[in-house]
KEDORO-309454 format. One line per 10 residues: number of its first residue (from 0); their letters; for each residue x, y, z of C-alpha. Coordinates in Angstrom, 3 decimals, decimal comma. Layout:
REM KEDORO-309454
NUM = a = X/Y/Z | ... $
REM end
This chain:
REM KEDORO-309454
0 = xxxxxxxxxx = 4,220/57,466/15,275 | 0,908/58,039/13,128 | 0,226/57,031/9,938 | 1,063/59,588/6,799 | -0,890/58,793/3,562 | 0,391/59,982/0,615 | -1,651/63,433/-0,567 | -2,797/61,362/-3,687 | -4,304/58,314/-1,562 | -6,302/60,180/0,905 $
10 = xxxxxxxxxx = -8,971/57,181/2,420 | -11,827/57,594/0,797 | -14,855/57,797/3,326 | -15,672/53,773/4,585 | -18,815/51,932/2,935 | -18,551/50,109/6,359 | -16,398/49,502/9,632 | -14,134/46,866/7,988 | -13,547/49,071/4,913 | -12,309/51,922/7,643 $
20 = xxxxxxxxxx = -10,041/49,787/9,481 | -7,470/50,600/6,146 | -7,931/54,379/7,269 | -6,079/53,808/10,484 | -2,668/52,910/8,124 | -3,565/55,912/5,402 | -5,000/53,242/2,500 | -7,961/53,481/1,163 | -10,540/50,331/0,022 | -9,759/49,739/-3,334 $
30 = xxxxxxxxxx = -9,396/45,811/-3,876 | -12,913/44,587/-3,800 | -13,822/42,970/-0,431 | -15,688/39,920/-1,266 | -13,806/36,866/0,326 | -15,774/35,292/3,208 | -14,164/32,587/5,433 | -13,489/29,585/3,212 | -12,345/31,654/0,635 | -9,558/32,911/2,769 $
40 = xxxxxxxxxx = -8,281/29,251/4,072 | -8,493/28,343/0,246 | -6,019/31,419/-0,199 | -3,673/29,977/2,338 | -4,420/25,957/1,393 | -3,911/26,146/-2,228 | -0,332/27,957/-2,107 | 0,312/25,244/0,081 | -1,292/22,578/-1,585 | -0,277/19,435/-0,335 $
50 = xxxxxxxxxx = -0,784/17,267/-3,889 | 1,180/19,827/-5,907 | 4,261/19,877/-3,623 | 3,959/16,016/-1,924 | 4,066/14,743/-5,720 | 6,518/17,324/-6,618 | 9,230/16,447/-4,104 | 8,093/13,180/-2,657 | 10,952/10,898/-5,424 | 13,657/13,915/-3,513 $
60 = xxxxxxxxxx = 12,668/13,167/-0,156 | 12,776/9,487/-0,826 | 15,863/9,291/-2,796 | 18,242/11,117/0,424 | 16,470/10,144/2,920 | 14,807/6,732/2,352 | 11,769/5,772/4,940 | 13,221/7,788/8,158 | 12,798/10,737/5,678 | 8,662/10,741/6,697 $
70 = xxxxxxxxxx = 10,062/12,114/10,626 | 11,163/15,255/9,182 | 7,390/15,817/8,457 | 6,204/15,919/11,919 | 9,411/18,564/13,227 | 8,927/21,089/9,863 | 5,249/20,984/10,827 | 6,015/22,225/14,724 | 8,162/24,887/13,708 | 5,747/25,936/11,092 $
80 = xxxxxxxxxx = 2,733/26,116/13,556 | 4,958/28,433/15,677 | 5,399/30,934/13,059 | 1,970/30,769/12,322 | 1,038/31,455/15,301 | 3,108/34,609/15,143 | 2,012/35,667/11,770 | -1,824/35,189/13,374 | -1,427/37,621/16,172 | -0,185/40,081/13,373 $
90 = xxxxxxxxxx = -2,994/39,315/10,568 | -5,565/40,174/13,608 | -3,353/43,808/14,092 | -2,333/44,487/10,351 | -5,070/42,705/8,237 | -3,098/44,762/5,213 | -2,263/43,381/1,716 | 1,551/42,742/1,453 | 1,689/41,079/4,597 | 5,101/40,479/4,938 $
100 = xxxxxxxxxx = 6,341/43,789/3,520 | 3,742/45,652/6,184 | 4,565/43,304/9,458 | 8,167/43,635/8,877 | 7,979/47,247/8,609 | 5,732/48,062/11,299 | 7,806/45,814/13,910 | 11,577/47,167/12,655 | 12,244/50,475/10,261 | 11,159/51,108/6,902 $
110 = xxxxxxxxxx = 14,540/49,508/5,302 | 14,406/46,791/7,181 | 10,875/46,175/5,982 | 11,601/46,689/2,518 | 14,112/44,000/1,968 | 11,932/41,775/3,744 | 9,430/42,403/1,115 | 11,486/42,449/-2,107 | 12,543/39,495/-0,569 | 9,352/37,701/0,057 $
120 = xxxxxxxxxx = 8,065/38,787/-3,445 | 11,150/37,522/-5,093 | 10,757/34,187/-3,464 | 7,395/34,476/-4,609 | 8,145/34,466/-7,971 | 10,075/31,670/-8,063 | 7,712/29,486/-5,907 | 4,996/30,165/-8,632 | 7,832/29,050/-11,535 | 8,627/25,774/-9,126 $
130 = xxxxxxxxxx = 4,577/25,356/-8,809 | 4,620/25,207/-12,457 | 6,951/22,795/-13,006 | 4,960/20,395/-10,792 | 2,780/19,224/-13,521 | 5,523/17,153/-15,267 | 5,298/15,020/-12,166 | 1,735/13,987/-13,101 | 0,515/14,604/-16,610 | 2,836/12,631/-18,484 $
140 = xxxxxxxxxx = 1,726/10,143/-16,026 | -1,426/10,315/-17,556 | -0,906/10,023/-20,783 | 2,004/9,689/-22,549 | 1,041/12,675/-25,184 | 1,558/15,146/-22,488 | 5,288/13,980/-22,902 | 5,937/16,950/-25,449 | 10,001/17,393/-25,414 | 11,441/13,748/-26,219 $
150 = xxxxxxxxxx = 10,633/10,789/-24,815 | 12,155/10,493/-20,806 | 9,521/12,070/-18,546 | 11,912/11,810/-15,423 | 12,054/15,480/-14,230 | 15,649/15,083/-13,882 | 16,307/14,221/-17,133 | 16,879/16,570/-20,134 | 13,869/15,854/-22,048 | 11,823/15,535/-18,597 $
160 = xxxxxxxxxx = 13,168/19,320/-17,596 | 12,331/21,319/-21,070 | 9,488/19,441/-21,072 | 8,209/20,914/-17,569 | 9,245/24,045/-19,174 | 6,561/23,937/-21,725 | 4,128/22,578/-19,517 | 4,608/25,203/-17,491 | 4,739/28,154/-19,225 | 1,491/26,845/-20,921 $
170 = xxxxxxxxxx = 0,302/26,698/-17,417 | 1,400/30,121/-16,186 | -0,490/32,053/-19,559 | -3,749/30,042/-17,961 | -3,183/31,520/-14,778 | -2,368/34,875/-15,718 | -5,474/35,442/-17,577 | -7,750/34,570/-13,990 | -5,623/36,522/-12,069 | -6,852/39,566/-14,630 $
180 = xxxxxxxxxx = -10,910/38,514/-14,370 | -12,779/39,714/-11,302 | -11,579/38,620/-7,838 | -14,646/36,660/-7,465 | -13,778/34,757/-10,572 | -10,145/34,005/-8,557 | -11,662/32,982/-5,677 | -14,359/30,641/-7,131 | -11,826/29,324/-9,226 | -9,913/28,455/-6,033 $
190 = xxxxxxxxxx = -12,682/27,336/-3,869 | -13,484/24,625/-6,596 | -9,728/23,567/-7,116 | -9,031/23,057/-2,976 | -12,695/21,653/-2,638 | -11,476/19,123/-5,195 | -8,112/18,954/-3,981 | -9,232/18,236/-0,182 | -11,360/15,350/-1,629 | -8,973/13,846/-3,568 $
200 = xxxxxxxxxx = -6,311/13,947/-0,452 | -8,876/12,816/1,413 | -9,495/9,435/-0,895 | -5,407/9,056/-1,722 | -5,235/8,664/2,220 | -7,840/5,799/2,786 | -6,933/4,178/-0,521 | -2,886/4,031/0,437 | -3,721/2,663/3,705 | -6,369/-0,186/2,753 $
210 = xxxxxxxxxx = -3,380/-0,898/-0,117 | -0,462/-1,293/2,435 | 2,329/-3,426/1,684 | 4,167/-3,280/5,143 | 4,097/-1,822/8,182 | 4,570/1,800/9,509 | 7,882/0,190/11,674 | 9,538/0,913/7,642 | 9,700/4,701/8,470 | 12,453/3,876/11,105 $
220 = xxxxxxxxxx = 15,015/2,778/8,114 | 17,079/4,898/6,727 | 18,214/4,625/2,791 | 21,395/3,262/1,533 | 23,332/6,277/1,107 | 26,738/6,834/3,545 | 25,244/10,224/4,598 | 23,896/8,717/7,931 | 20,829/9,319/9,860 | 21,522/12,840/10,772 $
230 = xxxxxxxxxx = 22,302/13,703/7,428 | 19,346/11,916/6,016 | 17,167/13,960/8,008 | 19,031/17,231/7,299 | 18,016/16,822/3,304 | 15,303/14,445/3,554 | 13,567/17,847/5,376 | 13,438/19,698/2,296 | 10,222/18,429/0,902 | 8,318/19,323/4,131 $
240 = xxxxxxxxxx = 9,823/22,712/4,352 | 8,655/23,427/0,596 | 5,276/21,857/1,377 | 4,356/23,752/4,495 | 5,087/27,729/3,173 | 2,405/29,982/1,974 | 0,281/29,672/4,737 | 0,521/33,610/4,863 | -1,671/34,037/2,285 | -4,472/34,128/4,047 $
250 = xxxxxxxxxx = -3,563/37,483/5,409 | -1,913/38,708/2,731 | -5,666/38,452/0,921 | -7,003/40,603/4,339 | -7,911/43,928/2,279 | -10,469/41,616/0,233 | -11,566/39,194/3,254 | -14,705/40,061/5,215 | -14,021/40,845/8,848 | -10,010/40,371/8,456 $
260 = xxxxxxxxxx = -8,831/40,912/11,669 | -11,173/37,837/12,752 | -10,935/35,824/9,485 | -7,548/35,696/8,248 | -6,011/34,471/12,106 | -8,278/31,506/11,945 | -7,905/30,231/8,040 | -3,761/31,271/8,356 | -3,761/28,081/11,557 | -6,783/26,208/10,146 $
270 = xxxxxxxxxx = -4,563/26,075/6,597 | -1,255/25,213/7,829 | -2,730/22,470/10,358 | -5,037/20,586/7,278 | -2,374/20,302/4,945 | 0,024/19,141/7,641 | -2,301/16,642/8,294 | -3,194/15,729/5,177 | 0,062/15,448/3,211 | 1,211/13,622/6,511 $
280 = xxxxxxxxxx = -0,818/11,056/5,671 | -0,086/10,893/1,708 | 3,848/10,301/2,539 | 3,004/7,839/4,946 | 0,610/5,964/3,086 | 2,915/6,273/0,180 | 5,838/4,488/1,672 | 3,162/1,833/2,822 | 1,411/1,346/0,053 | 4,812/1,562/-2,368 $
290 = xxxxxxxxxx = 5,272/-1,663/-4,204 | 8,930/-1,818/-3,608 | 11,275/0,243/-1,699 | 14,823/-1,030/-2,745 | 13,564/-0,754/-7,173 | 14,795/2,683/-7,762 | 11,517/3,788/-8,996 | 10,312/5,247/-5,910 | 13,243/8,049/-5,669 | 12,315/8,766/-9,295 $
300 = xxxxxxxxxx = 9,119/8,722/-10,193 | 7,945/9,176/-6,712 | 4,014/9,081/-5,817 | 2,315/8,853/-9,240 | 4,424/5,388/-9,507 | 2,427/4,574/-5,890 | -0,851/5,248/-7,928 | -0,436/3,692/-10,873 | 0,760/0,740/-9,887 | -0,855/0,102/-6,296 $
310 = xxxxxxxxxx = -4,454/1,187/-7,121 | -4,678/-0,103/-11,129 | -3,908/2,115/-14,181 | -7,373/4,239/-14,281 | -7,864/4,775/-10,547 | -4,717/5,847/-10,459 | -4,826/8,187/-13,276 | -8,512/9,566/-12,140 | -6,742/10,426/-9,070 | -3,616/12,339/-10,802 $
320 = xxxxxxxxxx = -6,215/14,247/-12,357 | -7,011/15,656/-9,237 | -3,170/16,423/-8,801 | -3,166/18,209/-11,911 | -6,182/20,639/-10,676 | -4,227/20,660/-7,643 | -1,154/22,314/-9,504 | -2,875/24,298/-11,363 | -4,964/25,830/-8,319 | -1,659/26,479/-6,553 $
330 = xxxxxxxxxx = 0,345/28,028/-9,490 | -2,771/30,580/-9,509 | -3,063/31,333/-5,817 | 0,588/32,048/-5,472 | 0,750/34,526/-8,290 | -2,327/35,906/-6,615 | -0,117/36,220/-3,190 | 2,729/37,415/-5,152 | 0,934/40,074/-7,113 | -0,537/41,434/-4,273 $
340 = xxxxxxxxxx = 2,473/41,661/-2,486 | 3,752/43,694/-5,503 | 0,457/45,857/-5,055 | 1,183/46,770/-1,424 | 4,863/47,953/-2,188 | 4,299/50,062/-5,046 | 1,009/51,852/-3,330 | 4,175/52,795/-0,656 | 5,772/53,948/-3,554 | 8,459/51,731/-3,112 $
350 = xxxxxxxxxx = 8,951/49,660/-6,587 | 10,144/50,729/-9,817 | 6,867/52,126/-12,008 | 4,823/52,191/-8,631 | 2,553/54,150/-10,164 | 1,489/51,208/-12,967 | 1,804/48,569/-10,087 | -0,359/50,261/-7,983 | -3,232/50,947/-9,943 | -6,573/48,869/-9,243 $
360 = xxxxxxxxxx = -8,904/48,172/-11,916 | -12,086/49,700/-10,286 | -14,562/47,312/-12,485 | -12,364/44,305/-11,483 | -11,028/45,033/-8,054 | -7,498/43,184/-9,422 | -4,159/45,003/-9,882 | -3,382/43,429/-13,264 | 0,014/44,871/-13,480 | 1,435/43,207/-10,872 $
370 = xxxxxxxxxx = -0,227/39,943/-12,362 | 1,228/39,911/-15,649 | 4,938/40,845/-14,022 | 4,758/38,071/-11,942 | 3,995/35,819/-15,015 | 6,119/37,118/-16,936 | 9,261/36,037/-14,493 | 7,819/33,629/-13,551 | 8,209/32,080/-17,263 | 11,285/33,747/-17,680 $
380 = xxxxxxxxxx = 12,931/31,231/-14,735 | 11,429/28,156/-15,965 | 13,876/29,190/-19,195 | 16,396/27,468/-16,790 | 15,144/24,181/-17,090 | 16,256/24,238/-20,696 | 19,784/24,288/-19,586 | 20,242/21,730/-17,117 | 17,596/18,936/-15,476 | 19,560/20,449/-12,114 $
390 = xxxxxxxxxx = 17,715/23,650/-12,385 | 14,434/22,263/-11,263 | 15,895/21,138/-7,443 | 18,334/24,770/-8,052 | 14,583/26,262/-8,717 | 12,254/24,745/-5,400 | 15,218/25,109/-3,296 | 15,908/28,805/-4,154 | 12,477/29,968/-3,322 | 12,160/27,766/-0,010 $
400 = xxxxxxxxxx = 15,022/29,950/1,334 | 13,695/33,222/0,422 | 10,420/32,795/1,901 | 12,224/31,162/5,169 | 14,335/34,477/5,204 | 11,458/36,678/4,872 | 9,344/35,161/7,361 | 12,537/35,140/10,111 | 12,752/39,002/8,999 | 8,924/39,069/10,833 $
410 = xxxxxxxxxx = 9,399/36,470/13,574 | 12,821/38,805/15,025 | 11,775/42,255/15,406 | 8,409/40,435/16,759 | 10,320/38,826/19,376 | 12,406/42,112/19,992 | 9,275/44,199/20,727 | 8,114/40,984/22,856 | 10,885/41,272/25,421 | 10,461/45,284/25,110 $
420 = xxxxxxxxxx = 7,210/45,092/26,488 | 5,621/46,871/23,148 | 3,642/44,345/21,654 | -0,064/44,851/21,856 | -1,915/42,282/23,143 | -5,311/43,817/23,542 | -7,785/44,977/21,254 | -10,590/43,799/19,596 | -11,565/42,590/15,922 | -14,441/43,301/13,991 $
430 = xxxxxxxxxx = -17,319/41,457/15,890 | -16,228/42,667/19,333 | -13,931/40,173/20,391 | -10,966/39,948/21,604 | -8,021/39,635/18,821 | -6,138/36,099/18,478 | -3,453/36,408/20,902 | -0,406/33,686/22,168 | -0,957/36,025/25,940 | 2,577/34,007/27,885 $
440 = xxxxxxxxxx = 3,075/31,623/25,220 | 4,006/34,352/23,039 | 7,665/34,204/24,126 | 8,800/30,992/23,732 | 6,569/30,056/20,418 | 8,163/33,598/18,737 | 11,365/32,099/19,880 | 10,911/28,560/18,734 | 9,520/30,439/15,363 | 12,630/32,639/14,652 $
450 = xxxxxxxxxx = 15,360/29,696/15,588 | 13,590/27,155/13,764 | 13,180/29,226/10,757 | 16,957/30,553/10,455 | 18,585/26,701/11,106 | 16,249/25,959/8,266 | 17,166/28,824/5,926 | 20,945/27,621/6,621 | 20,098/23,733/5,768 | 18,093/24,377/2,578 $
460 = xxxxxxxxxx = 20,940/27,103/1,235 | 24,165/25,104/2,331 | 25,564/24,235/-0,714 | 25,870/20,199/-1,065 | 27,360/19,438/-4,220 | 25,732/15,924/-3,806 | 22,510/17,710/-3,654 | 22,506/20,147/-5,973 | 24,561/19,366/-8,742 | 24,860/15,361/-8,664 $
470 = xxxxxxxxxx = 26,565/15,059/-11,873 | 28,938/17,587/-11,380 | 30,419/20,287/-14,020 | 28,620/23,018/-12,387 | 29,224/24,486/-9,675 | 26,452/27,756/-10,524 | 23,635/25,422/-9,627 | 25,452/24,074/-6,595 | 26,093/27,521/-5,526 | 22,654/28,550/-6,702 $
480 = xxxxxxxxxx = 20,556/29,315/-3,821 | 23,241/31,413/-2,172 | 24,095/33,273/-5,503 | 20,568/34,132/-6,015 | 20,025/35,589/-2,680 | 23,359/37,492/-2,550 | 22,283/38,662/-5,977 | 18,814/39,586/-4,982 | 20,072/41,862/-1,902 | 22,817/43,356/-4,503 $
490 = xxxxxxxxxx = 19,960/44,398/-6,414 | 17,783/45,388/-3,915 | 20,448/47,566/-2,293 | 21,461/49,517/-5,724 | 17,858/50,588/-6,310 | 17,779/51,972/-2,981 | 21,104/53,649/-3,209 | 19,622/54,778/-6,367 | 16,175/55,699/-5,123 | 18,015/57,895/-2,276 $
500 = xxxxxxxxxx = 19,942/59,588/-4,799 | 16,560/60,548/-6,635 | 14,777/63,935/-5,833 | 11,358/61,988/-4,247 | 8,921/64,426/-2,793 | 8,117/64,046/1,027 | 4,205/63,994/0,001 | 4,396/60,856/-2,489 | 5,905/58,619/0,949 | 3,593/56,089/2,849 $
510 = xxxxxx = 5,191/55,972/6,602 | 4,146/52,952/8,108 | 2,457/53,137/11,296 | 5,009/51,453/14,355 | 3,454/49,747/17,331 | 3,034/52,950/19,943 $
REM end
């Protein structure tokens, strides 16, 4: 089946060969095509950012799964590289903003697609409100006048949680306002911030290690909860599957990468495998380098209690600096994703007020709209935190599982047309060469890809009551994750009832191109 653009979108003619390769699915080049190669693994690095999400969710991992917790890393980073692997061969293919949206569509139907996207961007959303909340981890660690909202800077505590709030919506209005400047503003912005943020990884590692208190042998123990070593493991995982997500990015910035189809297969692997390696080493070193294991502090405070007290008071801070940057260069990069995710769906026509969505700022080469929506919820969620200290773990957990859901709605119809015989393996990218390809590998990683990321959607979304709502007295955020997601679908589902119900003419539809 060929490509229909809508009668309004015809493809302009191409400044060059890359710019023409949009043709092929009926879009024309309207984001502004300035990213080169490190650009695009800082687009998949910083939504992963290893500092923001490490600090965030190290005291969690800790506090479930004690030492042994630090295995899970090593397993979650496997099954990652497989899907990335997957979502590589289909960056080279579909280097097409929306990523998700478009792979999922192209592999399956047009419905299918669609909730894969409203799911993704969703989950987007609330990744960039649980990115926000990071900085409470940090900044109050800095100084005690970040502390805004009482005096207890614990994230699980009340004044800790509305405090995060603040910070974050004061975080989110920062972020907002690059994501409206000029794309090369956004990406210098986040080449500086994962420069920085590589460096000061980089320095955390050695200075953990030459401060170790005992040996790696520790990781072997397991805490002194009655859950077991299995069930350890099973929660203990969560902070490496919210670490190693976003990787994506880098394709879903193709449209305004040079070369794409060469670029964005490269920088989506090259991102996942340095900040597997990376925050690897911080959780390792951390658990060396703790000053006490059996204190409590270490399943509370987490990491910035590692660097305050291991390495001195101002060392320690410098470095949380860093963390901060960190956090701040994440919270923009995966608005960035989510907005342009946003931008791909309503250019299909496929949102509500596609028409504002979809509309490129030709000075700029940003969709704004999309920006300030995603901000907008975005600050809207962190509301939550007002409520109950339980919404922040409610909040990470919820978006984990939507963007594990999303990605297994690409990795199945993949492996379908696999073991159909109708996925392309040939071609070539923009400098001649062959396109990234798994050749006979491709079966068993997609497989290991899809499995891996369903058990995982069902282990972050079962709904442990000593997990998600500790204190007990409500049993909304226990049920959160799986009340969100039924809700999202419900949602998702009336507007398309709706949508088919509405008189839409033939010529405003984008039909996505299938694999011939």
């Amino acid at each position: 089946m060929t490509t229909t653009a809508p009668s309004d979108v015809r493809p302009d003619p191409p400044t060059s060969p890359q710019d023409s390769s949009l043709t092929e699915f009926g879009y024309r080049q309207e984001l502004h095509r300035s990213l080169g190669r490190y650009a695009s693994f800082a687009a998949g690095f910083s939504f992963i950012s290893v500092l923001t999400t490490v600090f965030q969710f190290f005291a969690f991992g800790f506090a479930f799964g004690g030492p042994v917790f630090f295995w899970t890393w090593p397993v979650v980073l496997i099954g990652q590289l497989a899907v990335a692997a997957c979502f590589a061969e289909l960056a080279a293919r579909y280097p097409i903003s929306g990523a998700i949206y478009q792979w999922s569509s192209r592999l399956s139907n047009r419905a299918f697609g669609w909730f894969a996207g409203w799911i993704m961007v969703i989950g987007q959303v609330v990744v960039v409100a649980a990115a926000a909340l990071a900085l409470q981890m940090v900044l109050p660690a800095i100084w005690s006048g970040f502390q805004l909202v009482g005096d207890d800077p614990a994230p699980t505590s009340p004044d800790g949680a509305a405090n995060a709030a603040v910070l974050g919506v004061v975080l989110l209005v920062l972020t907002t306002l690059v994501n409206l400047l000029d794309n090369r503003v956004m990406s210098t912005v986040n080449r500086i911030g994962v420069t920085a943020e590589i460096i000061g990884a980089v320095l955390i590692v050695v200075l953990l290690f030459t401060h170790s208190e005992r040996s790696p042998g520790i990781t072997f123990h397991t805490g002194s909860g009655g859950s077991g070593l299995l069930g350890a493991l099973m929660v203990g995982s969560f902070m490496a599957a919210y670490v190693m997500i976003g990787f994506d990015s880098a394709g879903e910035m193709s449209e305004e990468t040079h070369h794409p189809r060469r670029t964005a297969p490269r920088t989506i692997l090259t991102a996942l495998g340095a900040a597997g390696l990376l925050g690897g080493l911080i959780v390792l070193g951390g658990l060396l380098a703790a000053p006490s294991l059996t204190d409590g502090r270490l399943g509370v405070d987490g990491l910035s209690y590692v660097l305050t007290s291991s390495l001195g008071d101002g060392l320690g801070r410098a470095l949380l600096a860093d963390v901060v940057v960190a956090v701040a260069v994440a919270t923009l990069a995966i608005q960035t994703s989510a907005s342009r995710m946003l931008f791909s769906m309503a250019r299909d026509h496929q949102l509500p007020f596609s028409g504002r969505l979809a509309k490129v700022d030709p000075r700029t080469g940003m969709p704004s709209a999309p920006a300030l929506v995603v901000g907008v919820l975005a600050a809207a969620l962190l509301l939550l935190n007002f409520a109950s200290p339980d919404a922040f773990l409610a909040i990470g957990t919820t978006c984990i599982v939507m963007l594990y859901l999303a990605y297994a709605m690409v990795t199945g119809p993949l492996l379908v047309r696999r073991l159909r015989g109708r996925f392309p393996a040939d071609g070539a990218d923009e400098t001649g060469a062959p396109l990234f390809s798994l050749g006979r590998w491709g079966v068993p990683v997609n497989v290991l890809a899809l499995l891996y990321g369903l058990l995982m959607t069902v282990n972050l979304a079962w709904p442990r009551a000593e997990v998600y709502d500790p204190a007990g007295g409500h049993w909304y955020f226990q049920w959160f994750t799986v009340l969100f997601l039924a809700l999202t679908l419900a949602v998702g589902a009336g507007y398309r009832v709706f949508r088919s119900r509405a008189t839409v003419p033939e010529s405003s539809e984008v039909v996505p191109a299938s694999y011939a």
